[in-house]
VOVOMAR-382073 format. One line per 5 residues: their letters; for each residue x, y, z of C-alpha. Coordinates in steps of 0.02 Angstrom, whole numbers, padded with zeros to 5 digits, m for minus. Example, Ala and Ser with C-alpha at 12.3 -4.5 7.8 and 13.67 -1.06 7.14 Angstrom:
2
as = 00615 m00225 00390  00684 m00053 00357 .
//
This chain:
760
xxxxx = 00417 00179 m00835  00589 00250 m00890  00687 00154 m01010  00662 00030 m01125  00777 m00090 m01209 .
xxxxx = 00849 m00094 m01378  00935 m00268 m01435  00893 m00444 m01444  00951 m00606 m01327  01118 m00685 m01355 .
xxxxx = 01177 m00865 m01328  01320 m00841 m01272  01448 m00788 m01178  01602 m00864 m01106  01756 m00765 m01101 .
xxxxx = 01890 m00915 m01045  02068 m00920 m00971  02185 m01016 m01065  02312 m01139 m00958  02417 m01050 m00881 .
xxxxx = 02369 m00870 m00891  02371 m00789 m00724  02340 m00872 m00573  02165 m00978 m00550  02075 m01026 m00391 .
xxxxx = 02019 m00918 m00257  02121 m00752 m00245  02207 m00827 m00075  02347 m00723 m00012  02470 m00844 m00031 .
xxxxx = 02424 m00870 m00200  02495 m00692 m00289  02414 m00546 m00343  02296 m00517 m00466  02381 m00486 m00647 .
xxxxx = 02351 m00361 m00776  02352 m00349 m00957  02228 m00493 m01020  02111 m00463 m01164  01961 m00563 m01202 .
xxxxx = 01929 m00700 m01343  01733 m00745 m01356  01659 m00941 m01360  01495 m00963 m01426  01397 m01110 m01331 .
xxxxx = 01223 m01116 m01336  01092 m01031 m01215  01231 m01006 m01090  01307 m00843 m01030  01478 m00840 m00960 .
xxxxx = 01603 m00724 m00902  01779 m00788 m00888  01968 m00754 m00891  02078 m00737 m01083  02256 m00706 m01101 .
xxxxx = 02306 m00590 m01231  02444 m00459 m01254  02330 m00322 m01237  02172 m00256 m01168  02070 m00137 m01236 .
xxxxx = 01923 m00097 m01144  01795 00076 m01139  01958 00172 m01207  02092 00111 m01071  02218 00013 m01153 .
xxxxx = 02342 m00080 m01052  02503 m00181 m01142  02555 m00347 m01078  02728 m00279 m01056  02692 m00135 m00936 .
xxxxx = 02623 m00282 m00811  02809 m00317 m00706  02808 m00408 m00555  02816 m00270 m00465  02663 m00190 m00517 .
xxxxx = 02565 m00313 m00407  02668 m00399 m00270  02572 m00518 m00141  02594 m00355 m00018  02526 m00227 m00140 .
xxxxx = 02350 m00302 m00143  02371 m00341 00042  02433 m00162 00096  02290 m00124 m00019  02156 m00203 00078 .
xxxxx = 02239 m00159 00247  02235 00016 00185  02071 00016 00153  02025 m00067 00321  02104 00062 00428 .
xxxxx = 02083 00236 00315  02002 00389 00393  01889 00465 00257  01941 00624 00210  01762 00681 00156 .
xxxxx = 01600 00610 00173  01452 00628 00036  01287 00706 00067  01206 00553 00111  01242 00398 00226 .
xxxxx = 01227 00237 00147  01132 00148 00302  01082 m00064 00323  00930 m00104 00331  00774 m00256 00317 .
xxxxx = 00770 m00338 00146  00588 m00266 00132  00647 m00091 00164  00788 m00110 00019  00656 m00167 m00078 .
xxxxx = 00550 m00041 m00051  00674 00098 m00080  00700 00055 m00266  00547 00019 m00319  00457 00175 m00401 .
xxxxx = 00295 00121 m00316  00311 00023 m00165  00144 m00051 m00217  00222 m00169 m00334  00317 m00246 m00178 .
xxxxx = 00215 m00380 m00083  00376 m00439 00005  00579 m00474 00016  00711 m00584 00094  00882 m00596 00095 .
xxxxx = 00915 m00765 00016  01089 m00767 00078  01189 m00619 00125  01371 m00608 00235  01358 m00577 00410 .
xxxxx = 01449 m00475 00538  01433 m00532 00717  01234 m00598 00638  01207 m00424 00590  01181 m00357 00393 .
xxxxx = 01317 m00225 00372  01337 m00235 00157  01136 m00212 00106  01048 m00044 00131  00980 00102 00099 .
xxxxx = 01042 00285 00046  00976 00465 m00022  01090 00539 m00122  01228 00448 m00172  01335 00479 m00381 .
xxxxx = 01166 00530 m00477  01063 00414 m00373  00892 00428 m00320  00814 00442 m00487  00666 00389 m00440 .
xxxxx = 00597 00466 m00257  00686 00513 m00077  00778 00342 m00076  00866 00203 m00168  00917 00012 m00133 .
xxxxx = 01134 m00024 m00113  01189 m00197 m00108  01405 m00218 m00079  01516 m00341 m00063  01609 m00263 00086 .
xxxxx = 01554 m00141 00243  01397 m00043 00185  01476 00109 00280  01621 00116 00173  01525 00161 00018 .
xxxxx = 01504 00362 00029  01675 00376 00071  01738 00495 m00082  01936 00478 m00083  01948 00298 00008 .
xxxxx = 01982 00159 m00041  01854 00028 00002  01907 m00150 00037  01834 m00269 00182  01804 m00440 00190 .
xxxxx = 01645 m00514 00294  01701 m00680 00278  01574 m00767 00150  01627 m00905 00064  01542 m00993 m00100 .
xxxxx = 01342 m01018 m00091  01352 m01015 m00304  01493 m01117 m00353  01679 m01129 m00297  01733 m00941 m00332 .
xxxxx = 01603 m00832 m00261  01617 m00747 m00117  01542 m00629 00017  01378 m00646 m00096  01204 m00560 m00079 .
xxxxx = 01055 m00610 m00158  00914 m00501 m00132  00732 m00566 m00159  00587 m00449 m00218  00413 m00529 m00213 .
xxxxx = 00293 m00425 m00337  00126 m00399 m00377  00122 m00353 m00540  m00031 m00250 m00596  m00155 m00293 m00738 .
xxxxx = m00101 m00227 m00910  00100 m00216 m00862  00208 m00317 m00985  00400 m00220 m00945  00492 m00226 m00797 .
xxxxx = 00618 m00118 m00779  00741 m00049 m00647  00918 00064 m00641  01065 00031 m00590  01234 00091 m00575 .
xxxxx = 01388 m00044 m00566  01538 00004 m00457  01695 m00072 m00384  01878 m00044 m00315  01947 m00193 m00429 .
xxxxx = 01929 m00084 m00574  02045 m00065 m00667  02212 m00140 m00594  02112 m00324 m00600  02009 m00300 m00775 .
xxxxx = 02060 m00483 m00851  02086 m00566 m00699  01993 m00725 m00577  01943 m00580 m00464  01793 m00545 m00585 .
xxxxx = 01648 m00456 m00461  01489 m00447 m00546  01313 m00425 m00533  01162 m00518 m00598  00981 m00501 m00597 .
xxxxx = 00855 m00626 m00617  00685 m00645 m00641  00569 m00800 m00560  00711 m00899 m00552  00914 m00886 m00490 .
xxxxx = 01000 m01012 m00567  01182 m00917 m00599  01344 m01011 m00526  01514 m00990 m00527  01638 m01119 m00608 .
xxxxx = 01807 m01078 m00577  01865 m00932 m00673  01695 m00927 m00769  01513 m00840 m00702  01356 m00960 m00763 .
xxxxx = 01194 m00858 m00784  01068 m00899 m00915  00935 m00821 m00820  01027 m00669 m00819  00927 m00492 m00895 .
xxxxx = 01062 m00364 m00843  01189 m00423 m00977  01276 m00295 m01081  01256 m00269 m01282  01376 m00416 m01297 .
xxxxx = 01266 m00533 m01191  01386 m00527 m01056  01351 m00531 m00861  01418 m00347 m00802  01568 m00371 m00716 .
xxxxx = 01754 m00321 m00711  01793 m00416 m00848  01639 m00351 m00943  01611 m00178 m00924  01600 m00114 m01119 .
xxxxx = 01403 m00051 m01096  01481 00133 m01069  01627 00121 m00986  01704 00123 m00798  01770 00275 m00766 .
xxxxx = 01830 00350 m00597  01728 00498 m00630  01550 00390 m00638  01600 00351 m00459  01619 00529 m00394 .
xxxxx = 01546 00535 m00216  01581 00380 m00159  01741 00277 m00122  01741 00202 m00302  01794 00363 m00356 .
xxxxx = 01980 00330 m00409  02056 00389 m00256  02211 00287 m00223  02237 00165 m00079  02386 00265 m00030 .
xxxxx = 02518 00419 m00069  02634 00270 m00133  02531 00191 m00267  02513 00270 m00429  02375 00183 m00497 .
xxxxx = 02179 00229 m00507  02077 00127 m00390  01906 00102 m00400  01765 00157 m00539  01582 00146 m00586 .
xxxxx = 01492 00114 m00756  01374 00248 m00798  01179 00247 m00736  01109 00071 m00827  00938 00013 m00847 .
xxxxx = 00894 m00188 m00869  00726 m00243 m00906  00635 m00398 m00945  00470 m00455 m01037  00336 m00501 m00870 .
xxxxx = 00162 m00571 m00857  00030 m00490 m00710  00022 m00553 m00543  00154 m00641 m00432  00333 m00624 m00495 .
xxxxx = 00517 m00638 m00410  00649 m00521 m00442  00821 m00585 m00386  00966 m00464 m00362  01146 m00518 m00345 .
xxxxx = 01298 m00449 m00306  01473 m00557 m00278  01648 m00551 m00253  01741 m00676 m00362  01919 m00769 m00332 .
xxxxx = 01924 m00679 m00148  01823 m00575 00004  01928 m00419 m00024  01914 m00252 m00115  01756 m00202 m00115 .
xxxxx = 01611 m00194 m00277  01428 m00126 m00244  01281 m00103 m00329  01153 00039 m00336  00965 m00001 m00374 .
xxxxx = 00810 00127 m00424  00650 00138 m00520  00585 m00021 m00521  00434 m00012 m00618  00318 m00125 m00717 .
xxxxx = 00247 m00031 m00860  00141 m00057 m01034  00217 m00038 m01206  00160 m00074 m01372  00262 m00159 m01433 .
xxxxx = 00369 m00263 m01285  00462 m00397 m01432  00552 m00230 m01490  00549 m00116 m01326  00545 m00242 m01184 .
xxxxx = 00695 m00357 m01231  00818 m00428 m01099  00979 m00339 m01065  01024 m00175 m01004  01067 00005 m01092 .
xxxxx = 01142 00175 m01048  01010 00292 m00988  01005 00447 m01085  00847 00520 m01045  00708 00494 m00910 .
xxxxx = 00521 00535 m00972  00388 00532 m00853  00202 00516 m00900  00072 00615 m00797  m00063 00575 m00721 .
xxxxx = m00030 00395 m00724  m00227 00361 m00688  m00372 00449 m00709  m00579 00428 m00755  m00701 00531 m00866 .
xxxxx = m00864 00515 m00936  m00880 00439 m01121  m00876 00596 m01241  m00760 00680 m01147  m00572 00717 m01168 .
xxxxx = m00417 00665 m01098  m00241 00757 m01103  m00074 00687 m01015  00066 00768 m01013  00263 00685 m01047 .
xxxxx = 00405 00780 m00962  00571 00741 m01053  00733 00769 m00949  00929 00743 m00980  00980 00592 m00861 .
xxxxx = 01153 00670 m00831  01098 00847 m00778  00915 00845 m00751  00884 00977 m00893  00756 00987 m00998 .
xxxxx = 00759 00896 m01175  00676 01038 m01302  00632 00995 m01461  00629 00803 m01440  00473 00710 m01533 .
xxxxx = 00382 00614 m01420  00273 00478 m01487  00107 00430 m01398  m00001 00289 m01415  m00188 00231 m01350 .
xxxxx = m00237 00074 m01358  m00372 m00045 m01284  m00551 00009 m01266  m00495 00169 m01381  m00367 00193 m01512 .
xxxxx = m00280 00341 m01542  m00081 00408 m01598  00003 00544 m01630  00195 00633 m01606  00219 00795 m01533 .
xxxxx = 00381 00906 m01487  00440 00942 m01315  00426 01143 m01282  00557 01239 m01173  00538 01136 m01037 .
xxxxx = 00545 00984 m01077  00365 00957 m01088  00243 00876 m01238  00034 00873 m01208  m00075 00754 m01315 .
xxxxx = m00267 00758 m01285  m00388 00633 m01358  m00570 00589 m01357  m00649 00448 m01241  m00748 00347 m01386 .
xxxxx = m00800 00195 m01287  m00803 00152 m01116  m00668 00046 m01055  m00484 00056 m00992  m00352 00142 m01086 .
xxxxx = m00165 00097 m01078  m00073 00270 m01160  00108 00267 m01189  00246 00402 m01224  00403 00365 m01296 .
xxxxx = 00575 00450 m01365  00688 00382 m01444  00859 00444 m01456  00963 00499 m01602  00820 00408 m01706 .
xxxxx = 00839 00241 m01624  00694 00114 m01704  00668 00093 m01524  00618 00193 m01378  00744 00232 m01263 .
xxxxx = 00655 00314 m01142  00454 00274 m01104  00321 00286 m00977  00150 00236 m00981  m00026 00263 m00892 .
xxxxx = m00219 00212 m00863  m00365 00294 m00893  m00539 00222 m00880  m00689 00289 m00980  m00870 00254 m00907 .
xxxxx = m01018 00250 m00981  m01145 00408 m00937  m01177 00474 m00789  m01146 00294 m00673  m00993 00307 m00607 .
xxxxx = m00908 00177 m00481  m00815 00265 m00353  m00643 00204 m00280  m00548 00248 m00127  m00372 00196 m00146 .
xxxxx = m00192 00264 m00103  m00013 00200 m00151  m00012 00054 m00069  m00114 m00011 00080  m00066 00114 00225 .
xxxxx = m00104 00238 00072  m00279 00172 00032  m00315 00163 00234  m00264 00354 00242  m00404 00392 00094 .
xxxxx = m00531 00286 00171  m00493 00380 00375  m00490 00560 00244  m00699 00523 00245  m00711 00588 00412 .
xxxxx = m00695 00762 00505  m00576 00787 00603  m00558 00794 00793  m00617 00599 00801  m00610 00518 00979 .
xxxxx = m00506 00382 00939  m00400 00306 00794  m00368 00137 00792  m00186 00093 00726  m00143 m00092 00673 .
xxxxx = 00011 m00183 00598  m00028 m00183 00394  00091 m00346 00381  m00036 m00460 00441  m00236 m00448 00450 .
xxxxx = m00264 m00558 00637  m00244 m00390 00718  m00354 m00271 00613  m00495 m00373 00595  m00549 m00341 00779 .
xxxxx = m00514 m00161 00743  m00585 m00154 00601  m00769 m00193 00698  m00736 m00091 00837  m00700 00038 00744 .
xxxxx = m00863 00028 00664  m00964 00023 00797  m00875 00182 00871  m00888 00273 00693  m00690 00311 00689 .
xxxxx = m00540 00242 00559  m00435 00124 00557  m00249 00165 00520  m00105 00053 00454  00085 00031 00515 .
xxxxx = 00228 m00035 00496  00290 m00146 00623  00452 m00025 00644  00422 00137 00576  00263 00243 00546 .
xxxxx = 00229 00281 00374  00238 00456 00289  00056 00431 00250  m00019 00365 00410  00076 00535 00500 .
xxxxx = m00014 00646 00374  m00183 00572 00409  m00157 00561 00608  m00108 00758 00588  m00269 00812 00484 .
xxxxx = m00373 00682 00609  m00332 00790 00778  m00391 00614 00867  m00415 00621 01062  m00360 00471 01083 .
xxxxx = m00269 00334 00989  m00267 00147 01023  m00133 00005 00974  m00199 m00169 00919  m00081 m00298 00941 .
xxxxx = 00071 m00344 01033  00254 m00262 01018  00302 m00390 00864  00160 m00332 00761  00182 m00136 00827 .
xxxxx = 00331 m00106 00920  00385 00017 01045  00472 00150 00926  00303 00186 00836  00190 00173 00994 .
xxxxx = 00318 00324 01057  00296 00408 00892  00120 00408 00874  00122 00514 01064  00154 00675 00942 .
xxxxx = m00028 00650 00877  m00136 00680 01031  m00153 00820 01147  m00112 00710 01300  00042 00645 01229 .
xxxxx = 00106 00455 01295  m00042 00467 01424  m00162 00476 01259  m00089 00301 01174  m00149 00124 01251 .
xxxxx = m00115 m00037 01165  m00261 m00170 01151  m00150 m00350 01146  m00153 m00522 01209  m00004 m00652 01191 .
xxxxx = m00076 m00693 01028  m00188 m00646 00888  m00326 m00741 00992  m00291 m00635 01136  m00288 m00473 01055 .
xxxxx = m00455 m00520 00987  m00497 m00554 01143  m00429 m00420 01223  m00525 m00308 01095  m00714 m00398 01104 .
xxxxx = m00706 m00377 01295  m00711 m00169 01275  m00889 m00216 01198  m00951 m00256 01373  m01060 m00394 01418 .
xxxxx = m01225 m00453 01356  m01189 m00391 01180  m01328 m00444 01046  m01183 m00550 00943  m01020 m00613 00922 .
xxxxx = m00948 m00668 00766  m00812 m00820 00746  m00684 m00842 00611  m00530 m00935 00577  m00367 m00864 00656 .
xxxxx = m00249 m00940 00529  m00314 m00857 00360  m00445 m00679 00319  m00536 m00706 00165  m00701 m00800 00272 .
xxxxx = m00685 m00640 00414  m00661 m00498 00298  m00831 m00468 00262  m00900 m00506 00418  m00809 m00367 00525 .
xxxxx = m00917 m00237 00438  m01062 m00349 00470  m01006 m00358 00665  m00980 m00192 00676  m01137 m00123 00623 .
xxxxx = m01237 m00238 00740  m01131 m00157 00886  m01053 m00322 00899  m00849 m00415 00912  m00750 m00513 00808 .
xxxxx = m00664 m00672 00886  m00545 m00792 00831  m00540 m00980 00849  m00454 m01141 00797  m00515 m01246 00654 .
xxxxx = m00533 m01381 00796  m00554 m01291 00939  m00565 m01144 01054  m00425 m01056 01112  m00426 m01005 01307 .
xxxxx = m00439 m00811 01269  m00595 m00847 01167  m00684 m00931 01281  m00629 m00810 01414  m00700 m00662 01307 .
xxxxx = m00874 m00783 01270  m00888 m00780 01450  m00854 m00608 01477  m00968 m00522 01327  m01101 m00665 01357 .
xxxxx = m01169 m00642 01178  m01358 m00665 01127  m01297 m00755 00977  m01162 m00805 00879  m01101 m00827 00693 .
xxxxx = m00994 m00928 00630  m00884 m00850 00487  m00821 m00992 00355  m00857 m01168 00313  m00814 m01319 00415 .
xxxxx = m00656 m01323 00336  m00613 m01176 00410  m00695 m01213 00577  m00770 m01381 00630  m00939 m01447 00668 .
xxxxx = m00869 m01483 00841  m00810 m01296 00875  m00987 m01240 00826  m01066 m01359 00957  m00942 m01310 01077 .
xxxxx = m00992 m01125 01047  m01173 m01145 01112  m01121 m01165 01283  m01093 m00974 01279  m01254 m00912 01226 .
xxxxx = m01446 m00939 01240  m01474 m00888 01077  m01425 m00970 00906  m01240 m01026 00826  m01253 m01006 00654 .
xxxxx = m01148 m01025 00525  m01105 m00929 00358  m00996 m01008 00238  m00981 m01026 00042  m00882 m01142 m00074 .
xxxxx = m00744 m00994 m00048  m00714 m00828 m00005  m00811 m00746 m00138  m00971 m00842 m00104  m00961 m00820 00081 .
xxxxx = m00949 m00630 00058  m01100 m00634 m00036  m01179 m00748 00118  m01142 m00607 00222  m01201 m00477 00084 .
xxxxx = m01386 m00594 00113  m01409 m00526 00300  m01414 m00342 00214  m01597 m00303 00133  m01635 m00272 m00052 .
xxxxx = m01657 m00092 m00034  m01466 m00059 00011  m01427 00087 m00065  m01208 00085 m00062  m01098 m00083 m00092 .
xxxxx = m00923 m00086 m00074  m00808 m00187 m00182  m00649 m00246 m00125  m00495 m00374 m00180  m00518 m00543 m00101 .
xxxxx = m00319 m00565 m00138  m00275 m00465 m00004  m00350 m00410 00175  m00304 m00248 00208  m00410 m00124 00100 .
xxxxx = m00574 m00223 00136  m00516 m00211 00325  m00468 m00041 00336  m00644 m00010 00249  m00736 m00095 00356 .
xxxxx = m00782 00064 00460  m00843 00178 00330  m00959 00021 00277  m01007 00020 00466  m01056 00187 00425 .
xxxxx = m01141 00176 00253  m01244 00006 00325  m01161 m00080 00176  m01092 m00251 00136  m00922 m00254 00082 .
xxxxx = m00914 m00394 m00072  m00744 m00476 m00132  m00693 m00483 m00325  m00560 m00563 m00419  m00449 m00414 m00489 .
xxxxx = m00502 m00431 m00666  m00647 m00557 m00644  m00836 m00538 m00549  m00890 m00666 m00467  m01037 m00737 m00494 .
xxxxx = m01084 m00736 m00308  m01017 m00556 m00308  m01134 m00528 m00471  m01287 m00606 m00404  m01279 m00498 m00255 .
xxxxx = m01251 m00335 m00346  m01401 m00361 m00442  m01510 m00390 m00292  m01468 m00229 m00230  m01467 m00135 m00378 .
xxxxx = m01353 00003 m00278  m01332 00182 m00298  m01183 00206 m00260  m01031 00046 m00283  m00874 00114 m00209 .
xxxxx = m00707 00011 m00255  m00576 m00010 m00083  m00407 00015 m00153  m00312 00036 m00305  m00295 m00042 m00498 .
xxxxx = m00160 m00165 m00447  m00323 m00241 m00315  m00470 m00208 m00422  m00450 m00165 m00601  m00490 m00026 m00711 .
xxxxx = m00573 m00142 m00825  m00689 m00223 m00677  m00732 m00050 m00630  m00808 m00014 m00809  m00896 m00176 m00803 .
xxxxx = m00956 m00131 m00605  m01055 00000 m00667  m01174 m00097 m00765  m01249 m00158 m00590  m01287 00046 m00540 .
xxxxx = m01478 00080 m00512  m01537 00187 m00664  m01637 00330 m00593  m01709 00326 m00783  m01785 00155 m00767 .
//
């Protein structure tokens, strides 16, 4: 996971201007310049953290010291930090950094800091300044002052022009016009929203960061106080005229204060931290003597978190005025085990030292056998190896183990253990530095033990498009046909998923924009003939359809798209490539997947569509395709509920056979319903998260092929329809549809109980 946190949550925090020191109110340009040479004086008010302006003859702050008297009125004239902004407007960069700092969706910010993009379920911009109603301060880059530390890419929020960032030698000041969403003093504010999944077992969440800004250090002590705050479930911070409001706040420095300009002890800004970018020191012009622009070193916050759905809010703000630019860089957001999370896990943020990375992160073995993982120990700052350094490991939950070895020559430390019990493990490494009593650097992993020779099998990758590439790895390649479909939404796969079945090919996952790095691999090892689009532009647009040409031998002539106006259509659209007079259709609810899951494997294997309908009635594409594939009979997917008595009547005007209907008290039951039209003898189950749609989707096809049910479980919790099922069948195989953050490593101990014993 990377670091942890030493030091405990203070109450505190307001750093206030006394009347008449320096000027208050929004920094408008007819109001003076900022002023120099404040220092702080701290209030102590209960459960509130504040950062504020103080008057004081002198500040002292990370080694810069500043006297009162050196501050003259001509140090900062109304035209200095004017000509400084204008400056900064207009300058031609005289070098540019290896990387681009680019805009881009909330999601794929979100995405690039997180460590695993698994842990991200979704992201908004909750409110973020706008040029001509396009994003231009919230991005993306790859290589940027030390950053990526985790992966190709990392998240960049700013208060100004994104572009201006890896500007080395500029001075960076722009103003997009925002005005207070917070308060009455912020301005030109982002706030970035990252919707989580947190997996079973995590109790840290953690993520780097690196502070930076042009007001730094000619406005340390002024209203022009730029700072950034993160949150988590809740945003409640505010601004109140010279003072920043954030009791939700987990970034806060060893003081308890928000990191800001007027707050930037936790290691110091320095020009140097900044070198790369345009918050490197370089001055605004030949004229002005002065440093402009610094960063604090590479920060990590984290936060005590409970599994499942969380919010992390992100926040970055002007204050006082729109000009001279700050920015934030974001990484390695993880959410990790430790021991011990009162003493490792508190709120508030530390210098990274060290980074310590714990492989493999995941594993299963036999009871009896061993286990060995191995923690790699690097210097933040260079990368180097960290020889010699104890590292302390720890085992608990269905075994207990512990023990401390030393890093060799490269960095590295191995600790093997025995697998006592079956069960899930959680192991954890961590260092701590110059004998901290708490780790400052720590990673942890899984490891599931299983009892004899019954194993559960799982199929999973990183995330979904990941655990769709494992499942399409089961076949040979030089398939006919690969079906692609949108992984944001499951109207458009379902279809796919049965026709796919039927035809004994994958199904591959997308992006709506971009192809993923995954999906390309698998289409390259696949060698398909032909490849086939579900879904209309929205869902996959024109950019990937173009891309995916490179994967076929017949190029653009080789991709078709299968799409109606709407999710009914495409369904449509897809069921009418099944000809006419087919032996059955099945019918399930447009608006939600957990009732249709299951029953596109069941479709599928009797050579049959999928079609979508209104809880009240049926849509004009569906009764086109009835007409069209002129079905023998037809099931109904869900209870009425989902789809009414009425729409089942209406259904038997389009066959001479029977409508029937499976449905349950909920999702999990009506799986099992469908797991009822599958005989006793059925020799492979699969087992997939009824949370989400697209693993059990994406696996519908190799269930086509395996003439197996596919059955829904909670992620730590078998249901008792689920449990009844898997003891009629008595199965030789149960094979798991996605990863630990879907279907535990705990439930996949307990899974194995329901194996047929060839001993029995």
């Amino acid at each position: 996971m990377g670091q942890c946190r030493p030091g405990t949550v203070h109450d505190r925090d307001v750093v206030s201007l006394p009347a008449g020191a320096g000027p208050a109110g929004s920094r408008d340009r007819a109001a003076g310049s900022k002023q120099r040479g404040f220092s702080m004086s701290i209030h102590h008010p209960p459960l509130r953290r504040r950062v504020a302006l103080a008057a004081a003859p002198l500040l002292v702050l990370a080694g810069l010291a500043v006297p009162a008297s050196a501050v003259t009125a001509a140090d900062s004239p109304e035209s200095n930090r004017e000509r400084a902004h204008e400056a900064g407007q207009t300058a031609s960069p005289t070098a540019l950094g290896t990387a681009e700092a680019t805009p881009a969706t909330a999601l794929a910010v979100a995405q690039a800091l997180a460590a695993d993009t698994a842990l991200v379920t979704g992201a908004a911009f909750e409110t973020i300044p706008l040029a001509d109603g396009q994003n231009v301060s919230a991005g993306t880059s790859t290589a940027l002052s030390g950053f990526p530390v985790s992966g190709s890419s990392f998240g960049v929020l700013s208060t100004g022009l994104l572009e201006n960032v890896p500007h080395p030698g500029t001075f960076a000041s722009s103003s997009l016009g925002g005005t207070a969403v917070r308060g009455d003093t912020d301005r030109d504010v982002t706030v970035l929203r990252v919707d989580m999944d947190v997996p079973a077992g995590a109790n840290c969440l953690s993520f780097d960061f690196k502070f930076l800004s042009e007001e730094y250090p000619n406005y340390v002590g002024s209203q022009f106080n730029d700072a950034f705050v993160a949150e988590l479930n809740e945003s409640t911070w505010t601004t109140e005229s010279t003072e920043i409001v954030a009791p939700d706040n987990f970034a806060f420095d060893q003081d308890g204060e928000v990191v800001s300009i007027n707050s930037t002890g936790l290691g110091g800004m320095t020009p140097e931290n900044g070198e790369g970018t345009a918050f490197d020191g370089g001055a605004f012009d030949d004229d002005s003597p002065d440093l402009n622009g610094a960063s604090t070193v590479r920060l990590a916050a984290s936060t005590q978190v409970s599994p499942g759905t969380n919010t992390l809010y992100l926040s970055i703000f002007d204050q006082g005025d729109q000009i001279l630019d700050s920015a934030v860089f974001l990484d390695n957001l993880r959410a990790g085990y430790t021991p011990d999370p009162g003493v490792n896990c508190t709120p508030g943020a530390v210098i990274v030292t060290h980074d310590l990375v714990l492989e493999p992160d995941t594993g299963t073995a036999p009871v009896g056998s061993t286990h060995t993982v191995t923690a790699t120990l690097t210097e933040s700052n260079s990368g180097d190896p960290a020889a010699g350094a104890e590292i302390s490991f720890t085992v608990s939950g269905a075994n207990t183990a512990a023990g401390t070895v030393s890093t060799d020559g490269t960095g590295q430390a191995e600790f093997t253990y025995t697998g006592a019990a079956p069960g899930a493990d959680q192991i954890t490494a961590c260092y701590a530095h110059e004998d901290s009593p708490t780790c400052t650097a720590t990673d942890s992993a899984t490891f599931v033990w299983t009892q004899g020779e019954r194993m559960v099998e799982r199929i999973w990758g990183a995330d979904r498009y990941g655990t769709a590439a494992a499942v399409s790895a089961t076949w040979d390649p030089s398939v006919d046909v690969v079906y692609i479909a949108t992984g944001g939404n499951y109207p458009d796969a379902l279809p796919a998923s049965a026709r796919a079945g039927t035809d004994d090919v994958p199904v591959l996952l997308t992006r709506a924009g971009s192809l993923p790095t995954v999906t390309a691999e698998e289409l390259e090892r696949l060698m398909p003939q032909e490849i086939v689009v579900l879904g209309g532009d929205k869902a996959v647009n024109a950019s990937v359809e173009n891309a995916l040409a490179e994967y076929v031998p017949g190029g653009a002539d080789s991709v078709s798209r299968l799409a109606g106006k709407d999710r009914y259509g495409t369904a449509a659209a897809v069921a009418k490539t099944f000809g006419t007079d087919v032996p059955v259709v099945y019918v399930a609810l447009g608006q939600n997947f957990p009732d249709a899951v299951t029953g596109a494997a069941r479709a599928g294997l009797e050579d049959g569509p999928v079609l979508l309908a209104r809880t009240d009635r049926l849509p004009s594409a569906t009764v086109s395709a009835l007409q069209e594939t002129n079905p023998a009979r037809i099931v109904v997917l869900g209870g009425e509920e989902a789809i009414s008595d009425g729409v089942l009547t209406a259904l038997e005007d389009y066959t001479d056979g029977t409508v029937t209907r499976l449905a349950g008290v909920d999702r999990y039951v009506t799986s099992a319903e469908v797991a009822g039209l599958y005989p006793d003898d059925t020799s492979t189950v699969f087992v997939s998260t009824g949370e989400r749609f697209p693993d059990a989707l994406s696996g519908g096809p190799i269930a086509v092929r395996s003439a197996a049910p596919v059955l829904l479980t909670r992620q730590d919790d078998l249901p008792g329809a689920t449990i009844e099922q898997l003891e009629r069948f008595t199965p030789e195989r149960i094979v798991i549809l996605g990863g630990t953050d879907a279907v535990s490593a705990a439930l996949q101990v307990q899974l194995a109980a329901y194996l047929d014993d060839p001993e029995d």
